[in-house]
N, C-alpha and C positions, 0 to 999 in steps of 0.2 A: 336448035341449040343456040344462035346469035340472040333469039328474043330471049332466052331466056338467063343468057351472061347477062345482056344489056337490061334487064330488070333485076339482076343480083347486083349487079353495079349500081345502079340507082340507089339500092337498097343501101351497099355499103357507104354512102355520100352522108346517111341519115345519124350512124356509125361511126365514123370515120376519127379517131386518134387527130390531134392537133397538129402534131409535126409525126405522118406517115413514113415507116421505113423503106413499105418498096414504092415503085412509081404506080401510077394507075394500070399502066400498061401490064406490069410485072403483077401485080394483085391480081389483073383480069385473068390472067396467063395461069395464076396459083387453082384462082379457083374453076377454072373452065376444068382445068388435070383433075381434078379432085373431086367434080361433082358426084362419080359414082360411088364415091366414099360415103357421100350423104345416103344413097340409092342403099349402101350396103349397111351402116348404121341402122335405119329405118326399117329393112326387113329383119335386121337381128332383134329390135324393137318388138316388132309386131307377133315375133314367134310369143312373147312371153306375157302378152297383152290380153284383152279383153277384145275379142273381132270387132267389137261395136267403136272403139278408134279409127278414123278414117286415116289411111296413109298421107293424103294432101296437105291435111295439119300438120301432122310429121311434119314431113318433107319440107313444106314452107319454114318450118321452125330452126331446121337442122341445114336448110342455105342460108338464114342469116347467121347462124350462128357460122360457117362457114364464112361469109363474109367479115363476119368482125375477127376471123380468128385470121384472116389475107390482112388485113388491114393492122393487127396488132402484130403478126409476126416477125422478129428479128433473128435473120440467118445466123447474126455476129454471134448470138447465145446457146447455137450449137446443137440445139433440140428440131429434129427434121420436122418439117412440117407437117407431114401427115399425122406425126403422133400429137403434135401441137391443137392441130385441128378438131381432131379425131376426139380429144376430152373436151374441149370446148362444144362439139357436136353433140354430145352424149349430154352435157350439161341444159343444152338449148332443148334437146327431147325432154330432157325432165322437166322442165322450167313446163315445157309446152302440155303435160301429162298433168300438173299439178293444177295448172289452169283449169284441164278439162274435169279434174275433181268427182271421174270414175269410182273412187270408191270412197266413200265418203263416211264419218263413224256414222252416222245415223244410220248408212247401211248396214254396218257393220252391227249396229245396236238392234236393228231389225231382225239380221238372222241369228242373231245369237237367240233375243226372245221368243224367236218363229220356232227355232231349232227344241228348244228347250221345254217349251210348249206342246210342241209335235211330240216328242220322249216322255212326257210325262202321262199326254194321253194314252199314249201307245201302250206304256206299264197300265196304267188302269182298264185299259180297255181290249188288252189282247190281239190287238189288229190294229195295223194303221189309219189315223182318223181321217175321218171324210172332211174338203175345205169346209163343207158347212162345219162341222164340229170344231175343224180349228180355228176356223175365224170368229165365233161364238167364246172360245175359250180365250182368241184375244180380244176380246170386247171390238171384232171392227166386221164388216163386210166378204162377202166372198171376194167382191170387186177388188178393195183395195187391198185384199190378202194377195190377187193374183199380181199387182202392180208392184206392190212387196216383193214378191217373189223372185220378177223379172228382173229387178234392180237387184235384190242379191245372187241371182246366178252370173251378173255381171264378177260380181268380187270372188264368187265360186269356182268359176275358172282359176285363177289366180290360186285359188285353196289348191288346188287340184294339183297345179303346177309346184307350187311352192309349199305347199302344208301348212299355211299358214293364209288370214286374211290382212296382210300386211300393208304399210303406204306403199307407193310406188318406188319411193325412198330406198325401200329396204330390199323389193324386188330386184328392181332392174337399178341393179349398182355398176360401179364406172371400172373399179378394179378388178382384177383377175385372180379366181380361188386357187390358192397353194395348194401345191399335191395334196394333205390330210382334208381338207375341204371338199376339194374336187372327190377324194377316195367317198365321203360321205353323203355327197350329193349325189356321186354314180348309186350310190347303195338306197339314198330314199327313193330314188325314180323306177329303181328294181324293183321294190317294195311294190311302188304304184302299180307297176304291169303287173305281180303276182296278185296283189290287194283287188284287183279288178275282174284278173281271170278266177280267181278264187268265189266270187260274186255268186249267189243263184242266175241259171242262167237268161231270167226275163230282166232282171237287174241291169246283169251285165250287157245285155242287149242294149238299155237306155241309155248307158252310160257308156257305150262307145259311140253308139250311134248320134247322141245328143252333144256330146264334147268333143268327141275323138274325127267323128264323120263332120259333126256339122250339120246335121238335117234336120229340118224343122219336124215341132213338137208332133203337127198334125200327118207329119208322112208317118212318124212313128206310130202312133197312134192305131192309123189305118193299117199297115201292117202287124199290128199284134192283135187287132180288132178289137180294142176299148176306149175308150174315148181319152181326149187329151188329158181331163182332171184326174182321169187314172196314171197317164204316164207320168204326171207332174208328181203327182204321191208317190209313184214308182223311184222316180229320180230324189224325191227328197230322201225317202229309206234310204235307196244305193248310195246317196252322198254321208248319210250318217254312218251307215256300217262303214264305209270306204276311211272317213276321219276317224272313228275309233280304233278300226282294225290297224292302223297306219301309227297310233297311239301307243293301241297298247304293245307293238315291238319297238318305236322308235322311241317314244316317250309316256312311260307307265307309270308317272305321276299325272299325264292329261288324260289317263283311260278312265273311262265312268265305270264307279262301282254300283252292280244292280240294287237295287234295294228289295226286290226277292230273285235270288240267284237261283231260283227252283222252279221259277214261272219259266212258262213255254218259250216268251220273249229272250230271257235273259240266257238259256238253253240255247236257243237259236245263233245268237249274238255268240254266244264262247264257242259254237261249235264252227262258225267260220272263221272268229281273232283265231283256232285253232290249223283251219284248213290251209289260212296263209303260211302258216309258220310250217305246215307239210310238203309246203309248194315251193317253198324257196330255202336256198341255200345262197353264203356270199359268193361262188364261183353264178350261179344263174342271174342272181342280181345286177354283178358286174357287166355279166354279158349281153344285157340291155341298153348297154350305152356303151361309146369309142372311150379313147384315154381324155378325147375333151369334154366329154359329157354329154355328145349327142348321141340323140337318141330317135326312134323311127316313129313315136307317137305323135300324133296327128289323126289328119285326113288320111281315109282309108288304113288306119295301122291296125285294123281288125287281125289280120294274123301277127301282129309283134303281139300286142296285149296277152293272146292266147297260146302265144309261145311255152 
């Protein structure tokens, strides 16, 4: 704990305001109290992240900003220091998120054309295409379809979470959602656990086991017995049914209209936007998440999801 005051102290020398309000002493004193405030910023962070963020970046980002925020504060102005801090912290996480430039539009331009590509085969072709045929249909490699891929399940998470492939900006924001907000955001996440349970069940398989559990592609794999570029097709369907199905009750100006509403696809597709809307109700929705919006999806939430 002393190394690591006396390198946050270094830190804030580099920082440090011209004529300082507390003494060095009383800074030291602010911030040593207050470290676990960074510990607890940083994992409310990481809940809403991409797991491929390492914590230590955080962390490092959200003691300086801790530090400058000991070093600018003035008791006289009446605002306690933790809440002082506390938005200062939150600022130094984004500052430090923006750097790492996790979701970037080119990826965002990738899955939309992947996505888009993937649906149009799929109406022509009555079955999900194979990477050769998608990668063919985007003029590139199976190679770098799958390196595509990998970078947009980064931002897929985030879909998953939020509904949306948004900056970090617009995710992980610094203010607190007012009751009608909060009421809406309990009610999209309801959505998600029925939109999921609602899923065929090798679908729903992948898509708890790959986002919810965590487990690499090839444990899944070996357990359903097909190979990885089958789960990866597996998981791109599930993420598309999962986005439309989430559409078309939350926002049915973004739901895709079939272009033959009589083919077996497009049948398929209405008969589970169908099955979610038999599966939930606003009292079940609600009851996926507390009055602050947590909720038990994760690691191991195999029984919340199928609640």
């Amino acid at each position: 704990m002393t190394s690591t005051v006396t390198t946050v102290a270094d830190l804030t020398a580099d920082t440090a305001p011209a004529v300082p309000v507390l003494t060095a002493r009383e800074q030291e004193e602010l911030i040593r109290t207050h470290m676990p405030l960074v510990g607890h910023l940083v994992r409310d962070m990481l809940s809403r992240i991409p797991n491929h963020i390492h914590r230590d970046d955080l962390t490092s980002a959200g003691l300086h900003a801790l530090c400058t925020a000991a070093r600018g504060w003035d008791p006289q102005r009446g605002v306690p220091f933790h809440r002082f801090a506390g938005t200062r912290i939150r600022g130094g996480l984004l500052d430090e998120l923006r750097s790492l430039d996790w979701a970037t539009r080119s990826v965002r331009s990738k899955a939309r054309s992947t996505d888009t590509t993937r649906q149009s085969l799929t109406t022509s072709l009555g079955r999900t295409p194979t990477a050769e045929e998608l990668a063919q249909a985007l003029g590139t490699t199976t190679t770098d379809l799958q390196q595509t891929d990998t970078d947009v399940q980064r931002a897929t998470v985030l879909s998953l979470q939020g509904f949306t492939t948004s900056s970090a900006d617009d995710l992980v924001t610094e203010r607190t959602p007012g009751p009608e907000e909060m009421l809406l955001r309990r009610e999209q996440i309801g959505y998600l656990h029925h939109a999921i349970s609602s899923l065929p069940e090798r679908l729903q398989t992948v898509v708890t086991e790959y986002f919810l559990q965590e487990r690499p592609m090839a444990d899944i794999a070996k357990d359903l017995g097909v190979t990885e570029s089958r789960v990866s097709q597996l998981r791109a369907e599930a993420l598309s049914l999962l986005r439309d199905g989430l559409n078309t009750h939350l926002d049915p100006e973004m739901a895709p209209i079939p272009e033959n509403p009589d083919s077996i696809t497009a049948r398929r597709r209405a008969s589970y936007y169908a099955t979610i809307a038999s599966n939930t109700t606003m009292h079940s929705r609600l009851a996926m998440t507390n009055a602050h919006g947590h909720t038990s999806i994760g690691r191991g939430a195999r029984t919340a999801t199928a609640a």
